[in-house]
C-alpha positions, -999 to +999 in steps of 0.1 A: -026-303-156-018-338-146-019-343-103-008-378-102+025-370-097+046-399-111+019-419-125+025-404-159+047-425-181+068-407-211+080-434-238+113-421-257+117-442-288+151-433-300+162-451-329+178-468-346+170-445-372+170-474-402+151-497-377+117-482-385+120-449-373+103-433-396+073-455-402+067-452-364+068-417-366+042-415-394+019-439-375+021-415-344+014-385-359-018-399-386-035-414-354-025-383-330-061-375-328-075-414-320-047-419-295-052-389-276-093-401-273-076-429-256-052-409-234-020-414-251-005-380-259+020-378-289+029-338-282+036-325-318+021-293-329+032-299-361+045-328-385+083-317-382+085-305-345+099-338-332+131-331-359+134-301-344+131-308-304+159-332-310+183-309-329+178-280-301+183-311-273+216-321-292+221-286-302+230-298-336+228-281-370+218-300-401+234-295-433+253-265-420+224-246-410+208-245-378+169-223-380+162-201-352+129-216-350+144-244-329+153-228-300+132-239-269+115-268-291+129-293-268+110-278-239+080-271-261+073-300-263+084-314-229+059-289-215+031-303-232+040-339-220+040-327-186+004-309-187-010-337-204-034-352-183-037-385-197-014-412-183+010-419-213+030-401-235+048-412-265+076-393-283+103-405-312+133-397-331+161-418-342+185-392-340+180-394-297+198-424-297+230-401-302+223-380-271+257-374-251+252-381-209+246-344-203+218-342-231+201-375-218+201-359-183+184-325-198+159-346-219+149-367-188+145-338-160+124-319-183+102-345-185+105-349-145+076-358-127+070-382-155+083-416-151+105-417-183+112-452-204+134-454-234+129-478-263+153-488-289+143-508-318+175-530-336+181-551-364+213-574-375+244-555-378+249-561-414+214-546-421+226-513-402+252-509-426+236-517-458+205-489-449+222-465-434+248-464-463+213-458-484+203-432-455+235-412-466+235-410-502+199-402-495+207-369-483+238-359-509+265-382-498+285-398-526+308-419-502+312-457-522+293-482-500+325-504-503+346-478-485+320-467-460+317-505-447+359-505-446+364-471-424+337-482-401+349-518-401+388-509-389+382-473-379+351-474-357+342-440-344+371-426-360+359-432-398+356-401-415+331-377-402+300-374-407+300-414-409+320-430-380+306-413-347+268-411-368+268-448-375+279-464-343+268-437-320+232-444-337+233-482-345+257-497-316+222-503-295+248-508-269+266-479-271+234-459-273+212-479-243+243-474-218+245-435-222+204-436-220+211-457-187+231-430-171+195-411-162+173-439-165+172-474-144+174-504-170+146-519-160+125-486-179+147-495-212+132-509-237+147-534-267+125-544-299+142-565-322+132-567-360+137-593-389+151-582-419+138-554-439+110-563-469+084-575-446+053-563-431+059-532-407+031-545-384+056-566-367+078-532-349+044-515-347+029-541-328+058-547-302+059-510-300+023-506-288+027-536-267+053-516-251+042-486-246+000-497-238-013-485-269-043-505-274-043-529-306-072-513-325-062-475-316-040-466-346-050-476-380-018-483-398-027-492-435-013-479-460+015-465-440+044-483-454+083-489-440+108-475-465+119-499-486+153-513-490+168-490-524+183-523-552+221-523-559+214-507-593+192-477-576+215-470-546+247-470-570+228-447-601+214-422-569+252-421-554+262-411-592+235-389-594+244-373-563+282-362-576+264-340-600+232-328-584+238-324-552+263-290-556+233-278-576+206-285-556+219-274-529+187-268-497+163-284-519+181-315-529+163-336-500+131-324-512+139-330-547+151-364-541+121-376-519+095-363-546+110-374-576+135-402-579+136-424-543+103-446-549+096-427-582+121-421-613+141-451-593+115-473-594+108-467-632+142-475-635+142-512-620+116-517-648+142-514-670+172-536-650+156-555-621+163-550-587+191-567-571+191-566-536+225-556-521+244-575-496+280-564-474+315-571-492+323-607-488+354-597-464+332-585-434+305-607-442+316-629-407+328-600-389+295-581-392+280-618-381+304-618-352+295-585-342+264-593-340+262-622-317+285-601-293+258-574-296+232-597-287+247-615-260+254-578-244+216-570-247+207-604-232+230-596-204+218-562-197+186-565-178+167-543-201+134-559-217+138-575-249+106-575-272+109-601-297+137-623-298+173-616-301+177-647-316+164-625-347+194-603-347+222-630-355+193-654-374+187-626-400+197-640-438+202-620-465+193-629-496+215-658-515+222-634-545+235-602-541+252-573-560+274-544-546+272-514-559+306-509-568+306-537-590+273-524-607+281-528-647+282-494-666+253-510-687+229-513-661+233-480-647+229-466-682+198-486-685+183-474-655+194-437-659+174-440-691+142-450-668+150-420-647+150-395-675+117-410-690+100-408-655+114-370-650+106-358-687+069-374-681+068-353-648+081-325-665+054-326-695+023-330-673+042-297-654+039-277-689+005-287-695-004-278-657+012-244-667-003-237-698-041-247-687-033-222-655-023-195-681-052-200-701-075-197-673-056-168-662-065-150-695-096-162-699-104-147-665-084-115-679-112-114-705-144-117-686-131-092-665-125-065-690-158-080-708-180-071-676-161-036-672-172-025-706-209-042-698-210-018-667-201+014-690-224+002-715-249+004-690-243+044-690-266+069-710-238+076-736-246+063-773-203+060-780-201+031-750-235+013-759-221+012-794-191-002-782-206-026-762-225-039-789-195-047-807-174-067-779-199-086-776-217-094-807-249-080-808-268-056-832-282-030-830-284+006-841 
């Protein structure tokens, strides 16, 4: 049990959720064991135990469904921040950045006598938009990027659900720092800012450790990679996709998904069309830029500590050339789904042959089995079984 009284220090790291969430999240939980030699605690028990301390905290179900299993995770976990007894303890989920005043207030006094800081990691607003549009068809939506950009563009937090109070309730690092403030002074809030998507992922994790006192060689991060932008092509086949699949999918569509087309059968598919990156609909191109800059000059006011520069928020470019899914030629998609069922009948092939070498080894095993029975008998005084014996197995004999 820690007896330092307030000298502990609890890091929250609570979004945005497409600002590198989930590469952070990997990182913390590969190196659990090498940070915890150097006294930083990341208080998991298990790989999916953050996901589910945030959805008691929020009391939120997913997908419908809400397990059993998650109620009390929230303390779980706090409780094993508090008896840590290290100095520093590091916890993250994007989906805290949507905590309501009374939730942020529960999260921080379980934590109490810790001194709690929160971090919030942000990118350009146009960014937001194009990944967490991806994010959603991800997970079964089939919403048309062009209209999800136009109901949160002149609708705000009243666009449809599940999109309007997600998005900027997530993504308005605003929004999201000024309901964290309500329990904790700014000065203990936290802002990294990232470049655009494509590049290395050492640049968050570095400003994170900075942040937070992780030492620079304490977490090996290679081959832990950020998720990578989806192309206009894959995003807009995957949307397609997910008017058909996702009904019959149903619980397993996520897993489904991860294991088989994003960064698999999608990939195969660029080999036939290319991968155009995508880019926002030319009419909010300046208000997603203005947006932006109003963003940035709000965080610059604020007080909170900025790692980076916000100067990279309303810098960002995207690239010159861009595609939106909607306009996407039928040709292309047809190309692609045609990578998509080569990569998934490939998949299902190896499968068979997987199936059939465990069936054959399954009989084989039948046979020796039945083969050393009848040895055992044979091993009995009585001329019938010897005989028989003899002939299962080939010899001669009178």
């Amino acid at each position: 049990m820690d007896t330092r009284g307030t000298t502990k220090t609890v890091f929250l790291h609570v979004g945005a959720p497409t600002a590198g969430a989930a590469f952070l999240q990997r990182v913390l939980w590969d190196n659990r064991r090498r940070l915890g030699d150097t006294g930083v605690c990341y208080p998991l028990a298990g790989p999916q135990e953050h996901f589910a301390a945030v959805m008691d905290l929020r009391e939120m179900s997913w997908g419908g469904h809400r397990d059993p299993a998650w109620d009390g995770a929230w303390d779980r976990v706090a409780r094993r921040a508090r008896e840590w007894d290290g100095d520093t303890v590091v916890f993250s989920h994007g989906l805290l950045g949507g905590a309501t005043e009374r939730q942020v207030e529960r999260a921080v006094a379980a934590l109490e006598p810790a001194e709690v800081h929160v971090v919030l990691a942000t990118r350009d607003l146009g960014w937001q938009l194009i990944l967490d549009w991806q994010e959603q068809i991800r997970h079964a939506h089939a919403i048309t990027f062009e209209r999800f950009v136009d109901d949160l563009v002149t609708l705000g937090p009243g666009a449809p659900e599940p999109y309007g109070e997600m998005f900027w309730g997530l993504h308005d690092p605003v929004r999201v720092l000024r309901t964290w403030e309500s329990a904790v002074p700014k000065e203990r809030v936290h802002v990294l800012t990232l470049p655009p998507p494509g590049g290395s992922p050492a640049t968050l994790w570095e400003r994170f450790r900075a942040v937070t006192g992780i030492g620079a060689g304490t977490c090996d991060i290679g081959g832990i990679e950020d998720e990578e932008p989806l192309s206009a092509i894959e995003a807009e086949l995957l949307r397609r996709l997910n008017v058909k699949i996702a009904p019959v999918l149903g619980g397993d569509y996520e897993r489904m998904v991860r294991d088989h087309l994003v960064g698999h059968g999608l990939a195969e598919a660029a080999d036939e069309t290319g991968r155009p990156p995508m880019g926002l609909p030319a009419r909010h191109v300046e208000w997603a830029a203005e947006r932006t800059r109003e963003i940035a000059a709000s965080l610059r006011a604020s007080g909170y500590r900025v790692s980076g520069d916000l100067g990279e928020l309303t810098t960002s470019r995207h690239p010159a050339e861009t595609m939106l899914p909607g306009d996407v030629p039928d040709e292309l998609v047809a190309a692609a789904s045609v990578g998509v069922a080569a990569h998934l009948l490939k998949g299902l092939t190896r499968a068979n042959e997987r199936i059939g070498l465990a069936h054959l080894h399954g009989e084989m095993a039948e046979v020796r089995q039945n083969l050393e029975k009848l040895l055992e008998a044979a091993a009995a005084p009585a001329p019938a079984l010897q005989r028989a014996a003899r002939r299962a197995t080939g010899r001669r004999g009178p």
